[in-house]
C-alpha positions as CSV (number, residue, x, y, z in Angstrom):
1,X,0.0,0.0,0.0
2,X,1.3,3.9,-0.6
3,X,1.4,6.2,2.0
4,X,-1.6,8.1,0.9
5,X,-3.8,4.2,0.4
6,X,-2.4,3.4,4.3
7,X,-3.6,7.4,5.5
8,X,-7.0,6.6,3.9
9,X,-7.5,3.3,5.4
10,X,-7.1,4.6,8.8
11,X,-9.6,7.5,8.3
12,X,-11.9,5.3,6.9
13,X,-11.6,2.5,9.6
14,X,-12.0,5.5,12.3
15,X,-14.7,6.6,10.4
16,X,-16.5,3.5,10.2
17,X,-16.1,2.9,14.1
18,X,-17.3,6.1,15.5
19,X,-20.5,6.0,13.1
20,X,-20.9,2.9,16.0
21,X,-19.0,3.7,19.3
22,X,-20.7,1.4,21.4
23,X,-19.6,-1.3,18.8
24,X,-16.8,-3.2,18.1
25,X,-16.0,-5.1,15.6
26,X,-12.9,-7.9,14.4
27,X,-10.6,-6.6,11.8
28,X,-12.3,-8.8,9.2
29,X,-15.8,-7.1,9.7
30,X,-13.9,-4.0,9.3
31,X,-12.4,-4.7,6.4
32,X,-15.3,-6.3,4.8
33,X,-17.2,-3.6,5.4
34,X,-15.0,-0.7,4.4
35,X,-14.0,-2.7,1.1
36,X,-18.1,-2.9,0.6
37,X,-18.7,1.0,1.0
38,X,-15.0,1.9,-1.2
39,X,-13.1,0.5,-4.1
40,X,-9.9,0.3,-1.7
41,X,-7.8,-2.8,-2.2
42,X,-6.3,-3.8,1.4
43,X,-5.8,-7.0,3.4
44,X,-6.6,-7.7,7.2
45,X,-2.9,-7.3,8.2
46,X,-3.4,-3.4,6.3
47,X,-5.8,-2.7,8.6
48,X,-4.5,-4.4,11.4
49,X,-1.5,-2.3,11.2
50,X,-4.0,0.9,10.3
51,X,-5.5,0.0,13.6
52,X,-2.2,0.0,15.3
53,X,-1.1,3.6,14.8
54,X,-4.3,4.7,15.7
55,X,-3.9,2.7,18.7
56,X,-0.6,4.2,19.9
57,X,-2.9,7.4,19.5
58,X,-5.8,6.5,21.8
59,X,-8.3,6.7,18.5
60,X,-9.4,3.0,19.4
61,X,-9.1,0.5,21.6
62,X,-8.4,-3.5,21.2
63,X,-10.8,-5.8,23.1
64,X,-10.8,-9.5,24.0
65,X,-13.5,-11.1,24.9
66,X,-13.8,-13.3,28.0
67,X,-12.3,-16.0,27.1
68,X,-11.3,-15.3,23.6
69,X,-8.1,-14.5,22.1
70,X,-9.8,-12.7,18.7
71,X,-9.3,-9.0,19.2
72,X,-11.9,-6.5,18.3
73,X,-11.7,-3.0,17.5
74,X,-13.4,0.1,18.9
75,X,-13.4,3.9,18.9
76,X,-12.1,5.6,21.8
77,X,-14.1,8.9,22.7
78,X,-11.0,10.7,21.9
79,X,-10.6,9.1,18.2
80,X,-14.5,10.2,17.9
81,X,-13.8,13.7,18.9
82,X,-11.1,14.4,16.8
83,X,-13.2,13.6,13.5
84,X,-16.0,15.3,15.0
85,X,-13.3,18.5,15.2
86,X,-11.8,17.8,12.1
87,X,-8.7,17.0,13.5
88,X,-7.9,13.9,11.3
């Protein structure tokens, strides 16, 4: 991916979770549904490691479930206030 396909992919995952911050979802929902809505050609490790830097951040969060070693992705209220200001 270029730098700008990589930028885009981040905004677009943030995007996508702060429509639905009481949600989260696993990186392959995420990239399912992001593909769905944009002609973006990425892989689960893409946004894995879009998720990361956004991460490092404090954009979104990583959950586990009780139990369950599958991490899910959600927005922080800090990630959704800095689209909300533009700041992205």
């Amino acid at each position: 991916m270029t730098t700008e396909q990589k930028e885009e992919a981040r905004k677009l995952a943030l995007e996508y979770l702060a429509e639905r911050p009481a949600l989260a979802f696993r990186v392959s929902a995420l990239t399912a549904a992001i593909k769905r809505q944009h002609s973006l050609s990425f892989t689960d490790d893409d946004m894995t490691n879009a998720l990361a830097v956004y991460e490092s951040a404090g954009f979104v969060t990583k959950l586990f479930g009780k139990g369950s070693s599958v991490a899910q992705w959600q927005a922080t209220s800090e990630g959704v206030l800095a689209l909300e200001r533009g700041e992205l």
